[in-house]
N, C-alpha and C positions, 0 to 999 in steps of 0.2 A: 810232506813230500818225502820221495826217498833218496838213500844215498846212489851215489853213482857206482857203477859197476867199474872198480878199479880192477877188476881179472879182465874185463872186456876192451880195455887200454894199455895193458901192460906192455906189449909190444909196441907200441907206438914209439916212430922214431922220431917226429918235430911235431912243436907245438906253436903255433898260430895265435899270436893277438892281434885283432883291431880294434881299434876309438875310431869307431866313425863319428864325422863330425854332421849334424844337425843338418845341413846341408852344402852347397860345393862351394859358397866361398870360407867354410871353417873345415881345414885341414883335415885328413883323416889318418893317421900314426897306425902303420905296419910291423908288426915284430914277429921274426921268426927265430926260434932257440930250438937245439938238440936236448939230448935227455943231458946229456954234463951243463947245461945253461949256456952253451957258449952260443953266443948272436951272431949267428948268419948273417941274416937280412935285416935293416932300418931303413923305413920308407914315406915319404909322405905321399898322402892322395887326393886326390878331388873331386872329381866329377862321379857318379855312380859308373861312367863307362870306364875310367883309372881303375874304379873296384870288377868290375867284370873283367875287364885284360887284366888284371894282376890273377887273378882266378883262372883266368883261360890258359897261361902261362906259368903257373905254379904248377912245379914237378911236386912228385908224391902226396896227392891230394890225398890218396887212400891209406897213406900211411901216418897221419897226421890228427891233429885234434885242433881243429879251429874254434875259438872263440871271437863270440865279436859283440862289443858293448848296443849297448841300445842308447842310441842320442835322446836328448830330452828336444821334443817337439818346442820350436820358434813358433809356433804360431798360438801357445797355451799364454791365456793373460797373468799377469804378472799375477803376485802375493799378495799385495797393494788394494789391488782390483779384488783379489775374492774373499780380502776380511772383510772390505765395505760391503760388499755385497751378500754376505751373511743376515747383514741388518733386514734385509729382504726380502730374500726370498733364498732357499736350499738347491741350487744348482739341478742335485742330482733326485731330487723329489719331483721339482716342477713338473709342469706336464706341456709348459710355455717353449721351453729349452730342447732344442735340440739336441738331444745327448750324442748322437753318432756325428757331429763333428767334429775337427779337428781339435779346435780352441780348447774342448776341457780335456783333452787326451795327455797325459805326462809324457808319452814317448814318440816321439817320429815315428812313420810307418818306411821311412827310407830303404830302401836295399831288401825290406822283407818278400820278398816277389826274388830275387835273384839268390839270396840263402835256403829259401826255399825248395830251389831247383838244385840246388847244390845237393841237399839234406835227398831229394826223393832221387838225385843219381849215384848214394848213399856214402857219400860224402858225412863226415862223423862233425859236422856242426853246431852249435850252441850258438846261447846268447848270454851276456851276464850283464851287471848293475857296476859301474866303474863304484860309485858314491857308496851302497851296498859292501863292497869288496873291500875299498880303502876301511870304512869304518868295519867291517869284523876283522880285516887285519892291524888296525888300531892306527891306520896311518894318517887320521881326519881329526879335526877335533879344533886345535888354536889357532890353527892359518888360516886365511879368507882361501877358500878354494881355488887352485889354480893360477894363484899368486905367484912370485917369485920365489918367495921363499917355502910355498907349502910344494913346488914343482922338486926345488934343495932338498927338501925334506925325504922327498920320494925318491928321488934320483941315489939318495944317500943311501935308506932304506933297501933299496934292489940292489946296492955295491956291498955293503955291508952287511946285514940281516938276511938274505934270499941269497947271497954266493955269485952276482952276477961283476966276478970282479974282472972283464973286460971292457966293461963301462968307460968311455971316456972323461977325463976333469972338466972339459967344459960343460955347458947345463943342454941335458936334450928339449926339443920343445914336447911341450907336458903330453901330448897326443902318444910321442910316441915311448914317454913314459908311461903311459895308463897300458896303449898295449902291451908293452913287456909284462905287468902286472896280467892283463888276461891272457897272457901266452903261457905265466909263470901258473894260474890255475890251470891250466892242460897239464902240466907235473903232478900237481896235486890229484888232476884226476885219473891219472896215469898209476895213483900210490907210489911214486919215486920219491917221494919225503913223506916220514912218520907223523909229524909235526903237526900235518892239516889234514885233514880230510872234506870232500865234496860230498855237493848235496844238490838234490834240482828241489832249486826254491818256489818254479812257477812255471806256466808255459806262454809261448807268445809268439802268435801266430802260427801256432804248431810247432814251434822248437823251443824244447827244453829251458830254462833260464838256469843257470849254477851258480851256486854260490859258498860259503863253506859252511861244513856241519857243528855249527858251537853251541 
């Protein structure tokens, strides 16, 4: 895949992250940051209609780069379930399985129908890989994911290492720590820091996927 058009972003004046969550009773974390990092907006969401009125009522949608993670689909069977079932039969060979449903799909199809209309009333939206993102910026690895202390970790990370030293001492919930991280690649993709550079990894459901070019 290729890199992102940093001259096509440069003037961009806020950058947008969401974590959506997997669906409405798992939180979904709002971050909105200027080109200096400084945090506007911190918001938690719910219901996909919380996500369409935060969009209906977001000023300078055209002046902006939103990203927005891709949840991992609740209805995919565990880990568990698909070494035994190796012993078996091949999921994605069979001709028994249903491949177009939900269950062996990695990602929610959540909110993809409403980004969509965003992107065609040309609105500059993406989608990126939280899990993808942390591990090429190195920040995954010893902590059980989404732990207390791998949330420390990150929290730390984006005050210290990324410049976002408005951050407050106590600990944000992890949501809306993952968006900051996809708000903070709209800078990257914007080329406001040397450091990183973007890249579209993939596409899904017709929007772009970013991630960094390493």
């Amino acid at each position: 895949m290729c890199k992102t058009n940093e001259k096509k972003f440069e003037n961009k004046l806020y950058f947008v992250g969401i974590s959506l969550g997997s669906n409405s009773t798992n939180e979904t974390g709002v971050a909105i940051i200027d080109r200096n990092l400084k945090i506007i907006t911190l918001d938690k969401l719910f219901s996909m209609e919380d996500v369409r009125f935060f969009f209906k009522r977001l000023v300078g949608k055209q002046n902006s780069i939103i990203n927005i993670a891709m949840p991992e689909n609740p209805l995919m069977l565990n880990a568990k379930w698909k070494l035994i079932s190796r012993e078996y039969q091949l999921v994605q060979s069979s001709e028994l399985i249903d491949k177009d449903r939900d269950w062996i799909q990695r990602y929610s199809h959540r909110g993809c129908d409403v980004f969509l209309e965003l992107k065609k009333a040309g609105v500059d939206i993406f989608r990126y890989d939280i899990h993808e993102l942390k591990s090429s910026f190195g920040l995954s690895g010893i902590y059980k994911d989404r732990s207390p202390v791998d949330c420390k970790a990150l929290q730390s990370a984006l005050k210290h290492r990324f410049g976002f030293k408005d951050l407050p001492s106590n600990m944000l919930p992890v949501s809306q720590l993952e968006a900051i991280l996809g708000a903070y690649l709209g800078i990257i993709m914007a080329g406001l820091t040397k450091e990183y550079h973007s890249k579209i990894k993939a596409h899904y459901h017709d929007i772009d996927v970013i991630g960094l070019d390493i």
